[in-house]
C-alpha positions as CSV (number, residue, x, y, z in Angstrom):
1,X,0.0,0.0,0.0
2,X,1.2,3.5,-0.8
3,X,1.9,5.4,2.1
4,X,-0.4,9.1,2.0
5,X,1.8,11.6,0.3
6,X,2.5,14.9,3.1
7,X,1.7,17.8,1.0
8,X,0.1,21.2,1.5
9,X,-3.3,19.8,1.8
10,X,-2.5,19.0,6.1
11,X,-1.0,22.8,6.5
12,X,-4.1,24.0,4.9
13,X,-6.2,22.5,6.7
14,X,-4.3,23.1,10.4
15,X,-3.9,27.1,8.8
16,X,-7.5,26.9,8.9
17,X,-8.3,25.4,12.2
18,X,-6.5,28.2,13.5
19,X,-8.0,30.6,11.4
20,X,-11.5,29.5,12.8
21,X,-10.5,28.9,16.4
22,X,-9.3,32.1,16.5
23,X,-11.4,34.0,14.4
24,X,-14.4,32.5,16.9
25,X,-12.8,33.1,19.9
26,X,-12.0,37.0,18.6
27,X,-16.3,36.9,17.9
28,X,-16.8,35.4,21.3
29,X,-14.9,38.3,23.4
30,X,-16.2,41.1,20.9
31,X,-19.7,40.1,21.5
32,X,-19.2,40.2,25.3
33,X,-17.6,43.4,24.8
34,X,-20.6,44.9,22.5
35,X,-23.2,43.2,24.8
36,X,-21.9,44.9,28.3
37,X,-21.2,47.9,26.6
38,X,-25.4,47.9,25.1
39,X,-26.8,47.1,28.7
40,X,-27.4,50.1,31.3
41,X,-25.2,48.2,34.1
42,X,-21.5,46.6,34.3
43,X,-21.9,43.4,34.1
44,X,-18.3,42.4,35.1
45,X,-18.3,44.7,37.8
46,X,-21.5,43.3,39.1
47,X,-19.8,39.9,38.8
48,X,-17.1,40.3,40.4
49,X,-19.5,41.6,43.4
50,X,-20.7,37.9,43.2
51,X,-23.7,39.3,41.6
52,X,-25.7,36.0,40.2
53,X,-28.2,37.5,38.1
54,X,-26.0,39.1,35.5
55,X,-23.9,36.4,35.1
56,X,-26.5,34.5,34.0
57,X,-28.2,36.6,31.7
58,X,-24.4,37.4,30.0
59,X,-23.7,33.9,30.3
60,X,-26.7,33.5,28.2
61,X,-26.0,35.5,25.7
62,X,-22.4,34.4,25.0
63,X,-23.8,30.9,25.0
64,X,-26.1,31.3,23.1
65,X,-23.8,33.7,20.7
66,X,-21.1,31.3,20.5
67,X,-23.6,28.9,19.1
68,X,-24.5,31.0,16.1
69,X,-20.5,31.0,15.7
70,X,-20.1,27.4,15.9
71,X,-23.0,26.8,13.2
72,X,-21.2,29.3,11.2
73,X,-17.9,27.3,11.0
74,X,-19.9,24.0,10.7
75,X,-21.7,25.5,7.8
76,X,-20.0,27.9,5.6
77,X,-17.4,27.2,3.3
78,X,-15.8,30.7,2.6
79,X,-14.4,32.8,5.5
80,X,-15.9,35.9,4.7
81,X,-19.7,34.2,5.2
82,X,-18.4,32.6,8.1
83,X,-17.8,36.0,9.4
84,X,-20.9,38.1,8.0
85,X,-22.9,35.2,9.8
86,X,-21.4,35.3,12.9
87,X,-21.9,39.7,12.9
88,X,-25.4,38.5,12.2
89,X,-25.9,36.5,15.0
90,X,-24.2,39.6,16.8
91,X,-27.1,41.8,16.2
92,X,-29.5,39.1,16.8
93,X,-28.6,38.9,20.0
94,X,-28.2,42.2,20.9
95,X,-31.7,42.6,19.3
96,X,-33.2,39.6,21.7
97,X,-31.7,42.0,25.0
98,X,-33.0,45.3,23.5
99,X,-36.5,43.4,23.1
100,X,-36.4,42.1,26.5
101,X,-35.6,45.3,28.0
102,X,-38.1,46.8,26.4
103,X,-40.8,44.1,27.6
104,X,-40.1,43.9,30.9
105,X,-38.9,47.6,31.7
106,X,-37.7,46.7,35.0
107,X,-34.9,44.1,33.5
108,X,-32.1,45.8,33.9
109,X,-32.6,47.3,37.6
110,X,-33.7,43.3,38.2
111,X,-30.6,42.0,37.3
112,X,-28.5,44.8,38.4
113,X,-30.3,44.4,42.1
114,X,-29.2,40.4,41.7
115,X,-32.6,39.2,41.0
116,X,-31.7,35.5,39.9
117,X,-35.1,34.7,38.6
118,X,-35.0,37.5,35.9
119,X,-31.0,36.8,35.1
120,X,-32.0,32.7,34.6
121,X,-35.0,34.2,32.4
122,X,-33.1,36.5,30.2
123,X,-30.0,34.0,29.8
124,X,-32.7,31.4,28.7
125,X,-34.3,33.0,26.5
126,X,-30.8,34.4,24.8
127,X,-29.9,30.6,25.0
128,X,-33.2,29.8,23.2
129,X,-32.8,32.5,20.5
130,X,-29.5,31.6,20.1
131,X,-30.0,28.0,19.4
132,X,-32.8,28.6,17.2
133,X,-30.3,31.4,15.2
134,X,-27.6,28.5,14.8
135,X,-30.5,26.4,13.6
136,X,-31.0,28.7,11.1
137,X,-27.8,28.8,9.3
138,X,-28.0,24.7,8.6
């Protein structure tokens, strides 16, 4: 049997890997950035207070986010979509807190004043719209 001949092809495809990984990872911490810097409270601050509620409703988000990126890499063959998908799943969930806030008025004082109920609410439904988003992009 002829033994697999090493060319570019396994450099291309490690270059990409790499690409991807951090190309995602970049998305991931620029969507946390965006999303604190869109709410009316510091999350991180509020987190490192041992503030529950937050934490949940950014953890959430970034789940639900980093979702929307993983569907992206799964799915899309050129790097460009890869990356215009993932800034759409950006806005979507930046759209899904501005719509919550906007329901339930008193969100952002809730999760500021630790109330856990409202932070597992708001990270659920950013989970949900975040799967659902992925979903999508199949």
């Amino acid at each position: 049997m002829i033994a697999p001949r090493l060319g570019i092809m396994p450099m291309d495809a490690f270059y990409n890997y790499v690409l991807h990984l951090f190309s995602g990872l970049l998305m991931v911490g620029g969507f946390a950035a965006i999303y604190m810097w869109v709410t009316p409270f510091h999350e991180l601050a509020l987190i490192r207070q041992g503030v529950v509620a937050p934490a949940l409703s950014l953890g959430g988000a970034v789940i639900g986010f980093s979702l929307t990126v993983a569907s992206s890499i799964l799915h899309n063959d050129h790097y460009l979509l890869f990356l215009l998908w993932c800034v759409s799943g950006l806005s979507v969930q930046v759209l899904t807190y501005a719509l919550l806030a906007r329901a339930f008025p008193r969100l952002p004082g809730q999760l500021a004043s630790n109330n856990v109920a409202a932070g597992a609410a708001a990270g659920v439904v950013s989970l949900v719209v975040g799967i659902v988003n992925a979903a999508c992009m199949s």
